[in-house]
N, CA and C atoms as a LAMMPS dump frame, in Angstrom:
ITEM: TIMESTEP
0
ITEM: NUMBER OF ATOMS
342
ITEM: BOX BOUNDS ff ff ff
-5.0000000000000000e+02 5.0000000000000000e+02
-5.0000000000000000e+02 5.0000000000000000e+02
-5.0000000000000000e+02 5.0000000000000000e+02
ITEM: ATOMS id mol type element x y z
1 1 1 N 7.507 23.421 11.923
2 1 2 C 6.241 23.437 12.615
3 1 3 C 5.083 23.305 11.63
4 2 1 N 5.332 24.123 10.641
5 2 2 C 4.049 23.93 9.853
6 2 3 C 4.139 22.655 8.854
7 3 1 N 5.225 21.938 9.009
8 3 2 C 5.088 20.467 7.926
9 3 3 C 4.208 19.528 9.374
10 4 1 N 4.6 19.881 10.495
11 4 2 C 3.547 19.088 11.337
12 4 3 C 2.637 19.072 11.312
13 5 1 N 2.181 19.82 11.121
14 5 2 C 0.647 20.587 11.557
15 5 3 C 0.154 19.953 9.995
16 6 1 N 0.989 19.923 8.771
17 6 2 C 0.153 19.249 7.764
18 6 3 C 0.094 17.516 7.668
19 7 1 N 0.906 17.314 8.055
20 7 2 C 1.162 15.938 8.696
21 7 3 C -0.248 14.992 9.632
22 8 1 N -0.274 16.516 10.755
23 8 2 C -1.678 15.7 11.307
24 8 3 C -2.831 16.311 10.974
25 9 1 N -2.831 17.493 9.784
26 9 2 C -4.043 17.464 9.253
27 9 3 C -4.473 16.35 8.545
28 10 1 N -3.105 15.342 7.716
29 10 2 C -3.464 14.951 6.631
30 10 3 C -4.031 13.542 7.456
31 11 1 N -3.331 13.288 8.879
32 11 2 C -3.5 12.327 9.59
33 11 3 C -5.022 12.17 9.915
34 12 1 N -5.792 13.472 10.075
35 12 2 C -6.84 13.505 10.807
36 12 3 C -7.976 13.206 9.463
37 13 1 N -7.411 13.743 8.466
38 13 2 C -8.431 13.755 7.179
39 13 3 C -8.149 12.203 6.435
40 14 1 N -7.146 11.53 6.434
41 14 2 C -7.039 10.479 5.596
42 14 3 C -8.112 8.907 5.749
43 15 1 N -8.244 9.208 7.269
44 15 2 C -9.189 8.057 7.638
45 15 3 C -10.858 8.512 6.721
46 16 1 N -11.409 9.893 6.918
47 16 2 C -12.154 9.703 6.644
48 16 3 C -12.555 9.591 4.634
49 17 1 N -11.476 10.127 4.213
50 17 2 C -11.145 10.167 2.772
51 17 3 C -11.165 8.428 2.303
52 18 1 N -10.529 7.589 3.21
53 18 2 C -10.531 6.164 3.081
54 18 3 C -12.098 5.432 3.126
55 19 1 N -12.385 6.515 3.921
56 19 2 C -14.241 5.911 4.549
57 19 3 C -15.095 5.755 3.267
58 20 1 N -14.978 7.206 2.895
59 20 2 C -15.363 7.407 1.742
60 20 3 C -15.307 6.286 0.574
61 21 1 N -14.144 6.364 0.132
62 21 2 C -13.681 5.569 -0.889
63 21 3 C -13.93 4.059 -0.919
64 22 1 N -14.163 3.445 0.276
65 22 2 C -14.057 2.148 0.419
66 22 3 C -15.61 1.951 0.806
67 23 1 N -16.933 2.798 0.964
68 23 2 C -17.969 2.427 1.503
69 23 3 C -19.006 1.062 1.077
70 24 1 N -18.199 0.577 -0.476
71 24 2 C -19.067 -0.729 -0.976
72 24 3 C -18.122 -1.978 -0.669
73 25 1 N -17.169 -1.681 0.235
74 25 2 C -16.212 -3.053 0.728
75 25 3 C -15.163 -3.497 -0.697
76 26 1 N -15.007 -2.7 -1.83
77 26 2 C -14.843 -3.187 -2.905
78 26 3 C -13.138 -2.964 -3.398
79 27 1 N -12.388 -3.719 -4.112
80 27 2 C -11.514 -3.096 -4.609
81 27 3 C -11.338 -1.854 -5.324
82 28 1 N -10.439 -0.793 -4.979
83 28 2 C -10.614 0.583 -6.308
84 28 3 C -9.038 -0.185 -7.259
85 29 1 N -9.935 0.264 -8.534
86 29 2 C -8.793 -0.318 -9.832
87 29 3 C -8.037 1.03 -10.203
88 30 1 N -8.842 2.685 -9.977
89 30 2 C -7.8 3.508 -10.43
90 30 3 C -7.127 3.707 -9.05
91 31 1 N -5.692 3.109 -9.926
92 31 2 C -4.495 2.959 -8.841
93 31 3 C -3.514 4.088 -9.184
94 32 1 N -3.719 6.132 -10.169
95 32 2 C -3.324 6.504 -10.329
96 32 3 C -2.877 7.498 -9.379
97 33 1 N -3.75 7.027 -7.805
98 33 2 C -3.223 8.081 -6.944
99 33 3 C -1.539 7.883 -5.982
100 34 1 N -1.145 9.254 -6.258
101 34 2 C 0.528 8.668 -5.663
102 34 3 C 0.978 7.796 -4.668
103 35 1 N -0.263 8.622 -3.164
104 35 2 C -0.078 8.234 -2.093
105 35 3 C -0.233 6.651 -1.837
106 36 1 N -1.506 5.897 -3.107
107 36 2 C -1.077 4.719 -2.931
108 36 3 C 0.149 3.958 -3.53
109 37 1 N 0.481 4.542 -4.82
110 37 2 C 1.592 4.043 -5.258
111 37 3 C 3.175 4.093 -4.342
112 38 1 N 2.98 5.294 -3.816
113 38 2 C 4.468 5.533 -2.577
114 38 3 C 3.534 4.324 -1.549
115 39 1 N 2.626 3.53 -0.952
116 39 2 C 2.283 2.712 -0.343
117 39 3 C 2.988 0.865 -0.683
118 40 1 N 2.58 1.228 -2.137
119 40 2 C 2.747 -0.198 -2.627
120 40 3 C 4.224 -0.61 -2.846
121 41 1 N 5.098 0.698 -2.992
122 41 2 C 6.578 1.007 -2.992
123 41 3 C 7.346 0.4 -1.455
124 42 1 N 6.634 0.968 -0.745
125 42 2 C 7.238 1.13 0.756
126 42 3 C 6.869 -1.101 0.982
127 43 1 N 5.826 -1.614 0.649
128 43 2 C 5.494 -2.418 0.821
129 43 3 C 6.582 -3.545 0.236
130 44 1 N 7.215 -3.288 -1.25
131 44 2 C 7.892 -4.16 -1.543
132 44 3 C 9.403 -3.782 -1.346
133 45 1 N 10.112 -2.629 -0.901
134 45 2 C 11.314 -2.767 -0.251
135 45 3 C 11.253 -3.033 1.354
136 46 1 N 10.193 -3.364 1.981
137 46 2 C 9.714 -3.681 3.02
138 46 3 C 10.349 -5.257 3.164
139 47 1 N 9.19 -6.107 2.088
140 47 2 C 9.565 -7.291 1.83
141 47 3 C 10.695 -7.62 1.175
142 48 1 N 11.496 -6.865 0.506
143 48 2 C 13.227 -7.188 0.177
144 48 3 C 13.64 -7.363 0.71
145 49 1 N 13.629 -6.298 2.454
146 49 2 C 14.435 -6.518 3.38
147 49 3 C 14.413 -7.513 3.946
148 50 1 N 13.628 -8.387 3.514
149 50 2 C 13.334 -10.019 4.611
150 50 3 C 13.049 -10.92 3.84
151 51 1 N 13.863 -10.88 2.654
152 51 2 C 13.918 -12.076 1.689
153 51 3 C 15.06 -11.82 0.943
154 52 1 N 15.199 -13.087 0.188
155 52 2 C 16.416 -13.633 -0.493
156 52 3 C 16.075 -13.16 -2.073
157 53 1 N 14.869 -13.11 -2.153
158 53 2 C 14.235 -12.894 -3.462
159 53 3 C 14.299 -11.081 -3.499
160 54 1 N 14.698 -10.785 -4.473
161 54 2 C 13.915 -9.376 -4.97
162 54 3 C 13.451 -8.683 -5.949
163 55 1 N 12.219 -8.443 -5.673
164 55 2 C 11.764 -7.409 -6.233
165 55 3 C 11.834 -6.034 -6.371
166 56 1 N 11.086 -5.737 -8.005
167 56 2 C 11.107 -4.49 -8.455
168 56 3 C 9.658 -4.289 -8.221
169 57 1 N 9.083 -3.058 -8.083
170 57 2 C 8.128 -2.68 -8.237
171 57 3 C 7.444 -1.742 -9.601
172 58 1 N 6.347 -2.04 -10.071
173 58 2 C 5.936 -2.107 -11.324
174 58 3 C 4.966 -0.792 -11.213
175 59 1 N 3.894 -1.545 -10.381
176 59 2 C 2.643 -0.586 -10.511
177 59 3 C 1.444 -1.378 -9.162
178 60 1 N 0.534 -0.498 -9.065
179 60 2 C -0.612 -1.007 -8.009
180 60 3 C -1.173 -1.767 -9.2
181 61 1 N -2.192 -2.791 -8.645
182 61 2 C -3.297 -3.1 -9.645
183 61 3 C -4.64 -2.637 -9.236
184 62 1 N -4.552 -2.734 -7.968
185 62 2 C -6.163 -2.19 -7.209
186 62 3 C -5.371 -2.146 -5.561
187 63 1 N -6.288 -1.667 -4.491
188 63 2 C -6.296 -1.363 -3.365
189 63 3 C -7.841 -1.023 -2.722
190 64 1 N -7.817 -1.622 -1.822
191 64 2 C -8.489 -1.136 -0.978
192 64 3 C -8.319 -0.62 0.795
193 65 1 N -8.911 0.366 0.614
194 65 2 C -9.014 1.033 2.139
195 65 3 C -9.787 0.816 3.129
196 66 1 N -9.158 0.121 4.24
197 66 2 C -9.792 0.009 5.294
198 66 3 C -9.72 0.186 6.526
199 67 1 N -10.817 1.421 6.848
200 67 2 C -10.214 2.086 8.006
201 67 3 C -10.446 1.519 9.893
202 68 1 N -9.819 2.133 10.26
203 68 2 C -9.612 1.293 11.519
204 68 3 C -9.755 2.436 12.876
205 69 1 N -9.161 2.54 13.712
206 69 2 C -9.843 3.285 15.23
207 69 3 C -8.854 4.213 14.677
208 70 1 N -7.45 4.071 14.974
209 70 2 C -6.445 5.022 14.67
210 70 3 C -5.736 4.92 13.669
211 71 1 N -5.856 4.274 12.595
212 71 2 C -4.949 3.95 11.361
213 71 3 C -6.287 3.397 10.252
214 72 1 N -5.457 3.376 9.103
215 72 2 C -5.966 2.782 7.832
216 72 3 C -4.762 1.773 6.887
217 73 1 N -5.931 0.686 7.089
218 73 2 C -4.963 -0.303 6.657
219 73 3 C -5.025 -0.678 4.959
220 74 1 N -4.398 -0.642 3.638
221 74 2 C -4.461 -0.601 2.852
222 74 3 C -3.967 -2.214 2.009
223 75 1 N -5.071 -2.78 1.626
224 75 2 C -5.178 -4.028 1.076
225 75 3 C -4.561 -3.864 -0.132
226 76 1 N -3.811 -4.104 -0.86
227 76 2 C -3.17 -4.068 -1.94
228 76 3 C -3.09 -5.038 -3.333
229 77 1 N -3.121 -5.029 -4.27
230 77 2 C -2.592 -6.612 -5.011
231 77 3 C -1.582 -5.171 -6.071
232 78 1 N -0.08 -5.874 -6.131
233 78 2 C 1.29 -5.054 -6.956
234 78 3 C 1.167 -5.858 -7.818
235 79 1 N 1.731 -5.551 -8.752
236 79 2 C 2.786 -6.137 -9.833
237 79 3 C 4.258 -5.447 -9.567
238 80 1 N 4.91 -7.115 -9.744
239 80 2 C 5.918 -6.568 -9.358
240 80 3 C 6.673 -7.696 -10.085
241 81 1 N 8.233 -7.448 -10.56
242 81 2 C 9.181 -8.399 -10.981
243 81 3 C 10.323 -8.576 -10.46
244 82 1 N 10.981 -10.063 -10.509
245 82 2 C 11.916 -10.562 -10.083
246 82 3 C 13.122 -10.297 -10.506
247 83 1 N 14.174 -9.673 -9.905
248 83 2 C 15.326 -8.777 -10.717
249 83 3 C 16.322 -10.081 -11.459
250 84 1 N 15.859 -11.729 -11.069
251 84 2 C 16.673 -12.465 -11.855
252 84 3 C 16.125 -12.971 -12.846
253 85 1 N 14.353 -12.499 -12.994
254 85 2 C 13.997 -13.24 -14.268
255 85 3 C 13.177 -11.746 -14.657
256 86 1 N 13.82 -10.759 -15.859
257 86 2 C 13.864 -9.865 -16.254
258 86 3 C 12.603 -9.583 -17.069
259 87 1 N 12.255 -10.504 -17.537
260 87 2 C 10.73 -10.572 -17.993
261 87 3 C 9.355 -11.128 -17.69
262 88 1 N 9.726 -11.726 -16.454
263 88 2 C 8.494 -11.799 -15.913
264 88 3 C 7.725 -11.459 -14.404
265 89 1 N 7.153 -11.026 -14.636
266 89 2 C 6.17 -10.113 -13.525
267 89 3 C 4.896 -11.015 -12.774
268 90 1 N 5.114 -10.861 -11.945
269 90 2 C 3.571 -11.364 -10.802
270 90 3 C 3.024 -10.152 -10.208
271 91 1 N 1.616 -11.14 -10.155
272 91 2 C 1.233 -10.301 -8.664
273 91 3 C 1.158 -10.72 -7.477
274 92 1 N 0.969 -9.699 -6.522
275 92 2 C 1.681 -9.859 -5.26
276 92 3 C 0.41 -8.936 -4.014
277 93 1 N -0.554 -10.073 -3.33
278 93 2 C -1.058 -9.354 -2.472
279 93 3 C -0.483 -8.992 -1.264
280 94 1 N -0.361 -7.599 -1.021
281 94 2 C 0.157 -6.794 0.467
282 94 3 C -1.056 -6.161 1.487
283 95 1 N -0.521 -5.806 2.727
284 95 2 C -1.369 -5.167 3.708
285 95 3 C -0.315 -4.544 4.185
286 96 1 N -0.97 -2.975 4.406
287 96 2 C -0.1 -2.041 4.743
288 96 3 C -0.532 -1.269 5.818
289 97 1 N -0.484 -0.737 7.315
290 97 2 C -0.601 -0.583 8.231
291 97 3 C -0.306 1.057 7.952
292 98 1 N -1.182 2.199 7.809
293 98 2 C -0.213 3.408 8.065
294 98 3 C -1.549 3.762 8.835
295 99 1 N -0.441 4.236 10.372
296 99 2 C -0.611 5.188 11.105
297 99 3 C -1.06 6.742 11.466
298 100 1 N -1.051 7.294 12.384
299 100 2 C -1.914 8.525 12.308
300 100 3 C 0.229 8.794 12.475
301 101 1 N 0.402 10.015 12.455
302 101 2 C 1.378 10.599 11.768
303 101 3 C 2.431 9.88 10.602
304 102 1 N 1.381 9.229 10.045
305 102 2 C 2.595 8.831 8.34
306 102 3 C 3.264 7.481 8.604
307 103 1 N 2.902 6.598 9.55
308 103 2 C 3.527 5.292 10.59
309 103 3 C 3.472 4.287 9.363
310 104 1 N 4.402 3.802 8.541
311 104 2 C 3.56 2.488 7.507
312 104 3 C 4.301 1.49 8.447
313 105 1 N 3.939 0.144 8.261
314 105 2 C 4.057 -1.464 9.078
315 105 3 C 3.803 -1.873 7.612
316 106 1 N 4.516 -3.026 7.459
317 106 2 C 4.406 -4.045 6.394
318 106 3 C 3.295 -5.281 7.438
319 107 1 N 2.394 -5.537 6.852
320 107 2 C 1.121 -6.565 7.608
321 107 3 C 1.503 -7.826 7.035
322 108 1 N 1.43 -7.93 5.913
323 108 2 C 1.367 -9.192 4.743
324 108 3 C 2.07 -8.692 3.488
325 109 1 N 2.151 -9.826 2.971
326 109 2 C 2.98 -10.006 1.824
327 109 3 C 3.325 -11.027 1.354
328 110 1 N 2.527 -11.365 0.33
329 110 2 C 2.365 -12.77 -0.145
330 110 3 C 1.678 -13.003 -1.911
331 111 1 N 2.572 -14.09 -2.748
332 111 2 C 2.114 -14.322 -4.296
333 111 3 C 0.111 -14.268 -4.377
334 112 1 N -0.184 -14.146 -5.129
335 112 2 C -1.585 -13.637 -5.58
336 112 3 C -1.793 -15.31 -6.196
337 113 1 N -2.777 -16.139 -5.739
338 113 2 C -2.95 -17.51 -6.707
339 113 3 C -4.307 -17.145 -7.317
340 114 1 N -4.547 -17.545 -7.694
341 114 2 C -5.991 -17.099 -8.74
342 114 3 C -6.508 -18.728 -8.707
């Protein structure tokens, strides 16, 4: 009972913590917080499961938060590498859908072209 109850505290507080963070429309580069890194995680065994290709996951590079009526959707760019070519790494822009009780959706997922 009480992991619920922190569940939809964290549900009820995360949108506006996102509000916060994202109020200049901008990418954030410190990518040292967990909850996005367990985000950017969930995002690329997401996309393993629906490809031939796989990836490892490395690290966030930036994210941004953007919040929505009942969810916050989290713009992403990973680094991430290809488990058949051992030394080299891309990046990889994602969109991540999490829900009010902890719900993630894989949105997008797609190479980064510059």
């Amino acid at each position: 009972m009480r992991y619920q109850c922190f569940l939809a505290l964290v549900a009820l507080l995360l949108p506006l913590v996102a509000a916060r963070l994202s109020s200049h429309g901008e990418h954030i580069t410190a990518t040292t917080n967990p909850i996005v890194e367990a985000i950017g995680k969930f995002a690329v065994f997401e996309y393993n499961k629906h490809t031939t290709k796989k990836l490892v996951f490395r690290r966030v590079v930036s994210y941004k938060p953007v919040p929505k009526e009942i969810a916050i959707i989290y713009d992403l760019v990973i680094v991430a590498k290809n488990e058949s070519w051992p030394s080299h790494s891309s990046n990889y822009r994602s969109s991540v859908l999490v829900g009010s009780g902890g719900i993630l959706i894989l949105k997008t997922f797609g190479d980064v072209h510059y």
